[in-house]
C-alpha positions in Angstrom: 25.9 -37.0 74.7 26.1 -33.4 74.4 23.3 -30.8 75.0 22.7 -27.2 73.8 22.4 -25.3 76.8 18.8 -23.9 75.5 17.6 -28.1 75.8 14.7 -28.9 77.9 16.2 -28.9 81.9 17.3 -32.4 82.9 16.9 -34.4 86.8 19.6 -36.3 87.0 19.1 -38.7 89.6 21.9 -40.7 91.5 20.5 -43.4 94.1 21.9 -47.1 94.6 18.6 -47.9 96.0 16.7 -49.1 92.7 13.4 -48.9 94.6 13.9 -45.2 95.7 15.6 -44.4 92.0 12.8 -46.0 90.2 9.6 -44.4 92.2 11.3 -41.0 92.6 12.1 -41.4 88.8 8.6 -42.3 87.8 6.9 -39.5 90.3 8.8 -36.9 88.9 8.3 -37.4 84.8 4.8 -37.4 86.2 4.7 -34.1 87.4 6.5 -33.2 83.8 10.3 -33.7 84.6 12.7 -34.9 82.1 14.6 -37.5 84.8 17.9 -39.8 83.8 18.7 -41.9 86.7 21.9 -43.6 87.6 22.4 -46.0 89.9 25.9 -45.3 90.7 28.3 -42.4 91.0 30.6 -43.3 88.5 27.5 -44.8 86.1 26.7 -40.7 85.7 30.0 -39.3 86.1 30.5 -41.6 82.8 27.0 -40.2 81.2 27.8 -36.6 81.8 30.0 -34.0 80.6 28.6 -30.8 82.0 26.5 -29.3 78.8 23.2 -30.4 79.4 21.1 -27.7 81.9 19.2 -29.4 84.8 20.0 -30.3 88.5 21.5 -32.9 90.2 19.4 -35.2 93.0 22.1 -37.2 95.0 22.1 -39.7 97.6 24.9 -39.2 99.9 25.4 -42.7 101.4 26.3 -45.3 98.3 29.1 -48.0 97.9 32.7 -47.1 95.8 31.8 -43.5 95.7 29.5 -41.5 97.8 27.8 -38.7 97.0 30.4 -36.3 98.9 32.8 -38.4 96.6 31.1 -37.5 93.8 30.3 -33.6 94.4 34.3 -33.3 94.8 35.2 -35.1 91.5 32.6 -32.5 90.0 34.0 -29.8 91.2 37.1 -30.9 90.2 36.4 -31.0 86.4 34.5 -27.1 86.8 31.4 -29.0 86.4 28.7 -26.5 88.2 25.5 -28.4 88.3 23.3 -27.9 91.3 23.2 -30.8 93.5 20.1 -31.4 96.0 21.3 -34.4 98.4 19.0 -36.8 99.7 19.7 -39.2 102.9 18.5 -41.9 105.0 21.6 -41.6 107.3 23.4 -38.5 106.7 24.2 -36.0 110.1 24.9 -32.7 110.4 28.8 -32.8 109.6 27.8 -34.4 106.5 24.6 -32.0 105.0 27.7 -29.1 106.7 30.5 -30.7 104.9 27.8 -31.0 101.3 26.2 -27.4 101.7 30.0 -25.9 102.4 30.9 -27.3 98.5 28.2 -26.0 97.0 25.0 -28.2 97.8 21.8 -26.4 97.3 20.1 -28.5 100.3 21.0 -31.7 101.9 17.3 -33.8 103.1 16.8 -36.5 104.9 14.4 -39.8 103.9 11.4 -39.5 103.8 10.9 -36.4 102.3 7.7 -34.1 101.2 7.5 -34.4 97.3 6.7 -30.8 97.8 9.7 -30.0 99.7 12.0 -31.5 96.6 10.1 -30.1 93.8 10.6 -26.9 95.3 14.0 -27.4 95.4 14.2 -28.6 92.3 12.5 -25.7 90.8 15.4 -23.6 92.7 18.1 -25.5 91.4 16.9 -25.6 87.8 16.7 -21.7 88.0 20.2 -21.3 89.3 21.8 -23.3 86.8 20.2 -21.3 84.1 21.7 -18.2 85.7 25.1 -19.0 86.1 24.5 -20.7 82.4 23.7 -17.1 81.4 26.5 -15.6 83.6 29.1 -17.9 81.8 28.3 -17.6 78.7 28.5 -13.5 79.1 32.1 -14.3 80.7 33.3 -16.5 78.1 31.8 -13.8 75.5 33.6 -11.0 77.3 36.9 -13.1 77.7 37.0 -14.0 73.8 36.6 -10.0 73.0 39.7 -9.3 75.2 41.7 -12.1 73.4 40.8 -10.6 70.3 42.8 -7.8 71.2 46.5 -7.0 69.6 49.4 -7.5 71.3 49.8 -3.3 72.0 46.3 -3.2 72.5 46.3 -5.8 75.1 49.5 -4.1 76.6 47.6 -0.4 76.8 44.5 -2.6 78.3 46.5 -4.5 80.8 48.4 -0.9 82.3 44.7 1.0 82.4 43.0 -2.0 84.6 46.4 -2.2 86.5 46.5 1.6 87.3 42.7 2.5 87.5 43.9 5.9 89.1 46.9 6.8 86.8 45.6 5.6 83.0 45.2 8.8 81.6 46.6 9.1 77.4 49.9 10.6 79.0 50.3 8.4 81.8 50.2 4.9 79.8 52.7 6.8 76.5 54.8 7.6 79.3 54.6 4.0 80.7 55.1 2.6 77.2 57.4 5.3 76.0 55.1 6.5 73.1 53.2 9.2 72.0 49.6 10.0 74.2 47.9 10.2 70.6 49.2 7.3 69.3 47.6 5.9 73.3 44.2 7.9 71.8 44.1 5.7 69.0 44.3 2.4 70.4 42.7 3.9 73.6 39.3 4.1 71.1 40.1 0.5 69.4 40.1 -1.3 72.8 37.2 0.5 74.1 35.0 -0.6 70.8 36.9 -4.2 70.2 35.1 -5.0 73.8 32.1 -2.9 73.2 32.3 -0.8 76.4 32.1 3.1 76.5 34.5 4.2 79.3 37.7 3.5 80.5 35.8 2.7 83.9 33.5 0.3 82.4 36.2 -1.5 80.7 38.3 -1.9 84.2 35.3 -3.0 85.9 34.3 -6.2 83.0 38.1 -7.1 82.8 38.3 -7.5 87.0 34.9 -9.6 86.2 37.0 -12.1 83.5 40.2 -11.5 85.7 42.2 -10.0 82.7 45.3 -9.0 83.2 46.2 -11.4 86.0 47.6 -13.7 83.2 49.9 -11.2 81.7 
């Protein structure tokens, strides 16, 4: 199912323990979450494709594919979501070995309800932010393949040569004429909607531009 990324925020939860799953479930669309609970790593990593906003609540130990399992297969499809783990027998290499992938926190059964809806709040937040942040990056990237192939070429030697990308340096680069580099100079700069030659270096490091020339 996909989901606009303004929908209301979503707890996923993942716990093989359908007493934990079901009570945590029910405590939390109490409080006025919007909960879909799996009871297996693979149940969700069927369910989900990365649109909707939310968080992730995880329980590290679970048969076929623990939650360390499942955090790397996520990470491996550039799926972002914040995970939260939860644990009745995890150690420190484990809540090290989660929190060095990415993990906003790693606790241990029992918990404080307070403790997690903080977290949860935290989590919720961050994925809106990097929503926002990838969106702008994605926005950014499409204006700089919107540029022509000369265009792209001029862009490409300026961010390469922040120190040497005067009119005259790139025509001599490009063996053409500096005012015929004015014109496209003042194309590129409004095509990405930036003012200076510095601010347009400093969003195309951001979207990694010219690294694919």
């Amino acid at each position: 199912m996909t989901e606009p990324a303004t929908a209301t925020p979503v707890v996923f939860l993942v716990d093989d323990d359908e007493t934990i799953r079901v009570s945590l479930a029910r405590a939390l669309g109490l409080r006025g979450y919007r909960v879909r609970a799996f009871a297996s790593a693979q149940a969700f990593l069927d369910a989900y494709d990365g649109k909707a906003p939310g968080c992730l609540i995880l329980d590290y130990g679970m048969p076929q594919m623990d939650g360390l399992a499942l955090q790397r297969r996520l990470i491996e499809t550039d799926i972002r979501i914040p995970i939260i783990f939860i644990t009745g027998h995890g150690g420190i290499p484990e809540s090290v070995q989660a929190i060095k992938h990415g993990a906003l926190d790693f606790l241990e059964k029992p918990f404080k309800q307070s403790v997690l809806i903080e977290r949860i709040e935290a989590a919720i937040e961050l994925d809106r932010v990097q929503r926002v942040e990838h969106a702008e990056s994605s926005a950014a990237r499409a204006r700089f393949d919107a540029l022509t192939d000369r265009e792209r070429e001029i862009a490409r030697f300026m961010v390469a040569n922040p120190g040497a990308n005067s009119s005259k340096d790139v025509a001599r680069h490009l063996d053409i004429s500096p005012r015929t580099v004015d014109h496209h100079r003042a194309r590129i700069l409004e095509k990405i909607g930036v003012n200076t030659v510095a601010e347009l270096v400093g969003l195309a490091m951001e979207v990694d531009f010219g690294k694919d020339a």
